[in-house]
C-alpha positions, 0 to 999 in steps of 0.5 A, a space after each residue: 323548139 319551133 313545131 318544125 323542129 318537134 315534129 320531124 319528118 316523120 310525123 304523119 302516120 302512116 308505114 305502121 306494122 298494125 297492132 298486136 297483143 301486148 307482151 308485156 300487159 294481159 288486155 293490152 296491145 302495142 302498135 311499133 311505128 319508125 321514130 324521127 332520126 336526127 341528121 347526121 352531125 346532129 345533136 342525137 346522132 350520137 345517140 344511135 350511131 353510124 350503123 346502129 338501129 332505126 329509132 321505133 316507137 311504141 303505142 300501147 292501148 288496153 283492149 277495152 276502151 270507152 265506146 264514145 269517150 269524152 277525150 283520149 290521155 296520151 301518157 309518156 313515161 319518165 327515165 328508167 321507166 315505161 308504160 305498165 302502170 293499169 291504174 291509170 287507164 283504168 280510172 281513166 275508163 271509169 271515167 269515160 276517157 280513153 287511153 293510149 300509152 307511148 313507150 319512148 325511143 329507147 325506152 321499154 317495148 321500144 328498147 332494141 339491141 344495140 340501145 343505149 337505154 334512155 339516151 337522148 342527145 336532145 329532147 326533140 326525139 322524145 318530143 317527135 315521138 309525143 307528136 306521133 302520139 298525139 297525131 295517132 290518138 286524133 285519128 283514132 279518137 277524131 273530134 274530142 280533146 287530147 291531153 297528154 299526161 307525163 312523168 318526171 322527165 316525160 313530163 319535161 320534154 311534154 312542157 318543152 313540146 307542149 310550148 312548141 305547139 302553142 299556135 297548132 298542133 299540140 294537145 288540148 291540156 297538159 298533166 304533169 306528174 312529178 316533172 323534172 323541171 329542174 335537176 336541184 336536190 335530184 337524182 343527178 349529181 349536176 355539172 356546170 352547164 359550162 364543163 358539160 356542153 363540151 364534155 356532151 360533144 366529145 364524149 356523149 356517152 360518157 358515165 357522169 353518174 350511176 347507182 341503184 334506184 332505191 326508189 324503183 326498187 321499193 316500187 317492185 315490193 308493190 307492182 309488177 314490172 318487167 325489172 330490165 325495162 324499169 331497173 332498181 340498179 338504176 340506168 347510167 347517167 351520161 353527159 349527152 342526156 344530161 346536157 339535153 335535159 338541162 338545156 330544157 331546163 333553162 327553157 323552163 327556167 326562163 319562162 314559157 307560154 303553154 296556152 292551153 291548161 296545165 295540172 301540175 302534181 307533185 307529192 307533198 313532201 320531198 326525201 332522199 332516195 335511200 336504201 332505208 328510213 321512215 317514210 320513204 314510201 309516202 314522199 318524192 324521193 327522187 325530186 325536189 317538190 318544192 323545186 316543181 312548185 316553184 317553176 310550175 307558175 312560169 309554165 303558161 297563163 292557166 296552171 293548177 296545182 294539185 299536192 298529193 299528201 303521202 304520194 310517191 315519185 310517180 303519183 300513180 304508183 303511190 299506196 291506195 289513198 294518195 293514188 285515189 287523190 291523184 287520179 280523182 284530181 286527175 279526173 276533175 282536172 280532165 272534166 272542168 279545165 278541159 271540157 267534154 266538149 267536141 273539137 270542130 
């Protein structure tokens, strides 16, 4: 991935509808904006297909913010999830820290008929996506830093773009949350990369894979989301998705130099994600933290690590203590690796 390639003609910001109160958080507004579409015969083509609709993003921010915040979070969700988690902005209030919340091509708020949910067909459309973002967020919030906080796959694609825009353009820190560095002992039951690259341009669509999440199903026990955005009977997974992710993770896997710092977080123990057991609800039950450990050091020169005990797959959904470790170390990360200093 160049900039070039990450970003997509449709990086300014401008032809925005404006904002609106959320329909989905009480507090909140949303603000829809045109997504990058990739050219036809390109690798997310398919994706949308001749005569299907335009690509939309989503930003998502809570009404009460910091009057002069000391740096704005753009956070990008994962699979079969979008943005509704209020911890996060909350602590990030509390902590004089703007929010502003991206609800993905296909994904949440920004799910139109005719979507197949989720689906990329390469990760430079999420990507551009978190280019909008960011460039929103720099012109709301001008002349303070901008991280991006990311999870699971949101946070792999972050990590792709983040490296892209190492030179100009990217964000001034990077937190991942449970990213989806690799598909070892996952959710997905993997392909040789040799039978899915053909299989992913002749049949993009195809099912590999399908099941309920017990995980997303354990959440709803505890928060309130919208079960058609974020569904405990799990979404499909398809070749052309499949094969987009793991050509992003043998990125990963060779190496990348992301220069500016990067928090890495994971739980501190790993389970399988099944219907009943012992523990479930204190473990990642979706990926292999010691997978995230050991790719996380070949992100860039300056990684932290931050191991929650008793946290779940999105930290940020984790029962009161681990949730409160996560943001506090959240926090700090924000204050001591990235500054409250003004950008010039």
């Amino acid at each position: 991935m160049t900039g070039a390639d990450v970003d997509g003609p449709a990086a300014a910001d401008e032809t925005a509808t404006g904002w609106s109160p959320d329909p989905l958080l009480d507090g909140y507004e949303v603000r829809t904006l045109p997504g990058w579409r990739p050219a036809p015969g390109g690798p997310g083509w398919r994706a949308v297909g001749v005569g299907g609709a335009a690509p939309v993003l989503t930003l998502v921010r809570p009404l009460a913010q910091p009057e002069d915040p000391r740096g704005v979070v753009v956070h990008l969700h994962g699979y079969n999830d979008y943005v509704f988690a209020t911890p996060l902005p909350q602590a990030l209030r509390e902590a004089g820290w703007a929010f502003l919340g991206l609800d993905a091509r296909r994904a949440g708020r920004s799910l139109r008929p005719g979507d197949v949910p989720h689906y990329q067909g390469d990760l430079r459309e999420q990507a551009s996506d978190l280019s909008r973002a960011v460039a929103a967020a720099r012109s709301a919030w001008p002349g303070v830093p901008v991280v991006v906080h990311a999870h699971s796959t949101g946070g792999l694609v972050a990590a792709l773009w983040a490296h892209a825009h190492r030179v100009r353009g990217g964000a001034d820190g990077l937190v991942l949350n449970s990213p989806f560095l690799s598909v070892e002992r996952s959710w997905v039951t993997p392909l040789q990369d040799q039978a899915l690259r053909p299989l992913a341009r002749s049949a993009p669509l195809r099912v590999l894979s399908s099941g309920p999440s017990h995980y997303a199903g354990r959440m709803r026990e505890r928060w309130e989301f919208d079960t058609e955005l974020k569904r405990p009977d799990g979404v499909p997974i398809r070749a052309g998705w499949l094969a987009a992710v793991r050509a992003g993770q043998r990125r990963v896997a060779a190496g990348m130099e992301i220069g500016v710092p990067v928090l890495v977080a994971r739980s501190a123990r790993s389970r399988a994600d099944l219907a009943e057991g012992d523990d479930l609800d204190a473990v990642d039950t979706v990926l292999d933290v010691a997978t995230i450990a050991a790719l996380a050091p070949g992100l860039g020169p300056d990684v932290r690590e931050l191991v929650v005990d008793g946290g779940v797959h999105d930290l940020v959904l984790s029962h009161d203590e681990p949730r409160g470790a996560y943001l506090g170390g959240l926090v700090r990360f924000l204050d001591e690796a990235v500054g409250v200093a003004r950008r010039g």
